[in-house]
N, C-alpha and C positions, 0 to 999 in steps of 0.2 A: 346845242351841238352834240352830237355822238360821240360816246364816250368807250374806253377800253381799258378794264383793269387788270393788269398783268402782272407776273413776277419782272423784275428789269433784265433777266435772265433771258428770256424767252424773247427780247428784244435783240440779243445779240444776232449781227448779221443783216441788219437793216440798217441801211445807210439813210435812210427817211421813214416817216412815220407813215399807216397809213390816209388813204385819203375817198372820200367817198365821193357822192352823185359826180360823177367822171372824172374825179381828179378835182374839185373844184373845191370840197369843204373836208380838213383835216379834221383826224379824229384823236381829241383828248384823250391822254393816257398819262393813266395813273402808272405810274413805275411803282412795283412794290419791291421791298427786300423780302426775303426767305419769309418771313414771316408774316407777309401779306399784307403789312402793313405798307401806307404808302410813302415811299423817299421825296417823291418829286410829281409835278404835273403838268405836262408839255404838249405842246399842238408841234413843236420844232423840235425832233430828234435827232437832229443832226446838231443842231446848236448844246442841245444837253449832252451831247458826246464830248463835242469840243470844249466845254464852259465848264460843267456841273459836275459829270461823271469821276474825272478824277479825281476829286476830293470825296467826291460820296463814295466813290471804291476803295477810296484808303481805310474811313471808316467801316464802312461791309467789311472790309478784309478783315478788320480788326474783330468783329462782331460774327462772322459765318467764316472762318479760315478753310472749311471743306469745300465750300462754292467756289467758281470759278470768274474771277475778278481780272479778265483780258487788260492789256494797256491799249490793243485797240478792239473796243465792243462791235464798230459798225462794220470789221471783216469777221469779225469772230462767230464761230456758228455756236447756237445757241446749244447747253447741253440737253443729254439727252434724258424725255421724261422717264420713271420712274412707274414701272406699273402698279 
């Protein structure tokens, strides 16, 4: 399956993952922290919003305190990159 590795940052604002050949095969994504490393790997981003996220953002907070750690990610717009 097709896959996407991202900061989980950069997911903010997405209420679902995406999804390829018309909507029919979702696309693996690697959540990464700051550090590109990866936290999580999900075909359902709405369920790791609701499930996962919150505990893995307590930890980030603790770990990146300059990023931007929303309590709700899937309205939150994603920050801004960094030239």
């Amino acid at each position: 399956p097709p896959s996407l590795a991202s900061r989980l940052q950069d997911f903010f604002g997405m209420a679902e993952g995406p999804r390829v050949a018309g909507g029919r095969v979702p696309v693996v994504l690697h959540l990464c922290a700051p550090n590109q490393r990866p936290v999580q790997v999900t075909t359902d981003l709405s369920g790791f919003w609701a499930r996962h996220y919150p505990a893995i953002a307590r930890e980030l907070r603790r770990r990146y305190p300059k990023h931007a750690w929303p309590d709700d990610p899937a309205r939150a717009a994603p920050p801004a990159r960094r030239a």
